[in-house]
C-alpha positions as CSV (number, residue, x, y, z in Angstrom):
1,X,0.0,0.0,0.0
2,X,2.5,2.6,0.8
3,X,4.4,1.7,-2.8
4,X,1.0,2.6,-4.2
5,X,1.1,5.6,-2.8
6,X,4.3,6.8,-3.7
7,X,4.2,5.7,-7.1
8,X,1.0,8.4,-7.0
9,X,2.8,11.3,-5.7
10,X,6.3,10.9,-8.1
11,X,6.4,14.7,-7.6
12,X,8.2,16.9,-4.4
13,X,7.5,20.1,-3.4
14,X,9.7,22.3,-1.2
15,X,7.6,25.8,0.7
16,X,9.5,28.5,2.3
17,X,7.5,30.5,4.6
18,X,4.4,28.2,3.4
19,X,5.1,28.8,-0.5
20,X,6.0,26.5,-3.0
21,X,9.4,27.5,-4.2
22,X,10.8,24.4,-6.3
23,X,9.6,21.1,-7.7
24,X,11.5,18.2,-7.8
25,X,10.8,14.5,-9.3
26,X,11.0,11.8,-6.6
27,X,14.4,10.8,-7.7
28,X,15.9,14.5,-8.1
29,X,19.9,14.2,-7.2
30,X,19.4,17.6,-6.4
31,X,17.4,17.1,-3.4
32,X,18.6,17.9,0.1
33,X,19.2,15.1,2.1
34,X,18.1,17.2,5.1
35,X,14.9,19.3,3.6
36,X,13.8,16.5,0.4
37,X,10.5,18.3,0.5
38,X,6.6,16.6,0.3
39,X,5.7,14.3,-2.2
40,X,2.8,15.7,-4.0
41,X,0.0,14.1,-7.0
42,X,0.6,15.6,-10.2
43,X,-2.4,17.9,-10.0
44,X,-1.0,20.0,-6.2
45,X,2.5,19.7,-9.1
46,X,1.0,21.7,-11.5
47,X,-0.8,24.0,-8.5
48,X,2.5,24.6,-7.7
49,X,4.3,25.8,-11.0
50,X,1.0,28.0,-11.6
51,X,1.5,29.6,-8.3
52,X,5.2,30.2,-8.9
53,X,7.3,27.3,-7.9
54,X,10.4,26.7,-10.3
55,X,10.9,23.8,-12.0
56,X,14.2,22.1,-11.2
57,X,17.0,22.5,-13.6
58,X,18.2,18.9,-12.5
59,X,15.5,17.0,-12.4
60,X,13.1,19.0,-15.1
61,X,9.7,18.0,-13.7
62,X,7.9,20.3,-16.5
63,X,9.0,17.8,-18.9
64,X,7.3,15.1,-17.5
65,X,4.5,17.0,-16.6
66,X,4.0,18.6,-20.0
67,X,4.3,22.3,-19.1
68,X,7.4,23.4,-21.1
């Protein structure tokens, strides 16, 4: 069950002061090991981007998610 889930939510999300700043893909080498963010379904993804979270350079989640 909890594989199910996470192979829902492939996406992270890291806030700063409650805001989403940058998405990630699960597997993102770019993560911190310390802050690696909340996984997130691709629709609170694409919340994010709209409300102004960067797409990582790295990892490129807007390719997957079809919003380049």
């Amino acid at each position: 069950m909890i594989a199910q889930r996470a192979a829902e939510r492939p996406w992270r999300i890291h806030h700063e002061d409650g805001r989403p700043i940058r998405l990630h893909t699960m597997g993102c080498f770019l993560i911190s090991r310390h802050d690696d963010g909340h996984a997130c379904t691709q629709q609170q993804a694409l919340d994010a981007l709209a409300h102004g979270a960067e797409s990582c350079p790295g990892c490129r989640p807007d390719g997957e998610l079809d919003t380049q």
